[in-house]
N, C-alpha and C positions, 0 to 999 in steps of 0.2 A: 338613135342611129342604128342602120343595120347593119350587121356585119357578115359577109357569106367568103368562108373559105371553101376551095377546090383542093387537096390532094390527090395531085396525080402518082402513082408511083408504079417506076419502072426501074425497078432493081437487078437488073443485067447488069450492068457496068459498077455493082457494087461490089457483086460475086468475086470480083475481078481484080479488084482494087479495095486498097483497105481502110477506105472512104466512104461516105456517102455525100456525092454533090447534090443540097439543094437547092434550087432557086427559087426565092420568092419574090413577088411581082406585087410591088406596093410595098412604101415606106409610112402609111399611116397606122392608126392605132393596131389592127391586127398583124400583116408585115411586120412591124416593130416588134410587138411580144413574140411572134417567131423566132424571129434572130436572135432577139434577147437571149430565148430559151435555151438555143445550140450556139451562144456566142462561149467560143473557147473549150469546147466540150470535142472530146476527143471521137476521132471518128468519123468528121463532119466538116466539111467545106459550104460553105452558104455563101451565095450570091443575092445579094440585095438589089431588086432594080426600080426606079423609081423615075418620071420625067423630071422630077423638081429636086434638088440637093437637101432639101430641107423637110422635117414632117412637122406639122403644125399641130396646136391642141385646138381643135375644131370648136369644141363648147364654149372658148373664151372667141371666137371672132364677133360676135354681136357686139362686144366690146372696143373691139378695131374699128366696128364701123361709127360707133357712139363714140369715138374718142378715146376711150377711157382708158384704154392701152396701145401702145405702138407695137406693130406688127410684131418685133423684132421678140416681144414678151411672150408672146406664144406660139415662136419659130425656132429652132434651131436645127444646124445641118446633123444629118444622117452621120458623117463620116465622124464629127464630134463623137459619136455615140458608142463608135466603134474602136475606136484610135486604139486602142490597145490589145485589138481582139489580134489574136491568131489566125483566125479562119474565117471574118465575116471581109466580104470585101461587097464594094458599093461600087454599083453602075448608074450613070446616069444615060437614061435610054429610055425610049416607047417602045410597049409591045407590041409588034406588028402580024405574026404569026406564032401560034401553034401546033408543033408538028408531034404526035404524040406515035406515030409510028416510028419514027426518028427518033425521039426521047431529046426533043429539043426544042427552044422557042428562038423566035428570029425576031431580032429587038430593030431600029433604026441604025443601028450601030455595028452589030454582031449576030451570031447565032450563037448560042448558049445550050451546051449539052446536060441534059441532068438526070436523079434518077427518081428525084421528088421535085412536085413541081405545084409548089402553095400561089395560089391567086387569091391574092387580098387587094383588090381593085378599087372598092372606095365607094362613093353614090356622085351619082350627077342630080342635077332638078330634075324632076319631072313637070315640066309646063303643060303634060296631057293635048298638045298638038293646038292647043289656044296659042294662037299667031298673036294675037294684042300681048298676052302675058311674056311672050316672047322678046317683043320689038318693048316693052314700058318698062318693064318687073326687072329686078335687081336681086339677081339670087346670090345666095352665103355661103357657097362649099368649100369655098378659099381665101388664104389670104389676100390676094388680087381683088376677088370680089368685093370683100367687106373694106378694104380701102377705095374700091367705085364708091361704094355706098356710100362712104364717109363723106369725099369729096362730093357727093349730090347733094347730101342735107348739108353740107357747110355751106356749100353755094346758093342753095335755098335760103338759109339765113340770112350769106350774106345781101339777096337781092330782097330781102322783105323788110330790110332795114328801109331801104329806099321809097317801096310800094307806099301810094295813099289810097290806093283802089280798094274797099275791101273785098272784092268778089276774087281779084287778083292776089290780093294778099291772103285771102284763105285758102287758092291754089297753090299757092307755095307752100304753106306750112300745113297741109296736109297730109300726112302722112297713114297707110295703108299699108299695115303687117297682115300678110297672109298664112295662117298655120298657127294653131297652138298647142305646139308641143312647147317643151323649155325654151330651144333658141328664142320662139314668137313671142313667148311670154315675158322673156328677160329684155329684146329688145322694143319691147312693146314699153316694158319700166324701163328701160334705162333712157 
């Protein structure tokens, strides 16, 4: 997994005030050790913003989708993580705009003024503009996903109990992992 952080910093309204607000954009692994790092730390106002209430441990969902754990084992919500901070507060919001003249981003919700301004955005697939791998392929960046997943091969299971075909029944239970890094490789074994 990659990870690319953005620091913006526009320290005008720091000068000012005897604070520093930052905002970061993304409640998974990078986003999270931010806040962690200035959670409760004097000096420092931190805005957490995230579409989803929860941040997931991403290396365990090939797991979600094999079964072998329930969502719930490698999810917990963001504000859990905070409950006792002073200074980290959580938005649940999409980022829709960045205005870096303004020293602010405009979410679905709010516009957010700050004077750092951490982008920890996350990965999407790359299906490289292949339209079959688009409409067929079952990608793993989330919990959502990896319970699609889960539910195609249980359903696959469950219709090859039935199959006497076997041209039919080897389309069922074929399966095709694409990628070998860790995830391909463990879902590959599991």
């Amino acid at each position: 997994m990659f990870i690319s952080f953005h620091f913006f910093n526009h320290g005008n309204r720091a000068s000012k005030i005897n604070f520093m607000k930052v905002v970061i954009v993304g409640g998974g692994f990078g986003g999270l050790k931010v806040a962690r790092k200035l959670n409760n730390r004097s000096g420092f106002e931190v805005v957490l913003i995230d579409k989803v209430n929860y941040h997931q441990f991403q290396p365990l969902l090939y797991q979600v989708a094999t079964a072998g754990l329930d969502a719930s084992n490698i999810s917990f919500p963001l504000r859990k993580v905070f409950h006792k901070s002073k200074n980290v507060k959580i938005r649940l919001a999409e980022l829709k705009e960045i205005v870096p003249a303004q020293h602010k981003i405009v979410t679905n919700t709010e516009e957010i003024d700050y004077d750092i301004l951490v982008l920890a955005l996350g990965t999407e697939t790359n299906f490289f503009g292949n339209q079959q791998l688009i409409e067929n392929a079952f990608p793993m960046k989330s919990t959502v996903e990896a319970l699609q997943l889960r539910h195609k091969l249980i359903r696959n299971f469950e219709e090859a109990l039935l199959i006497k075909d076997t041209n039919e029944l080897q389309r069922l239970m074929n399966i095709v992992v694409v990628g070998g890094g860790p995830t391909g490789v463990e879902l590959s074994g599991a």
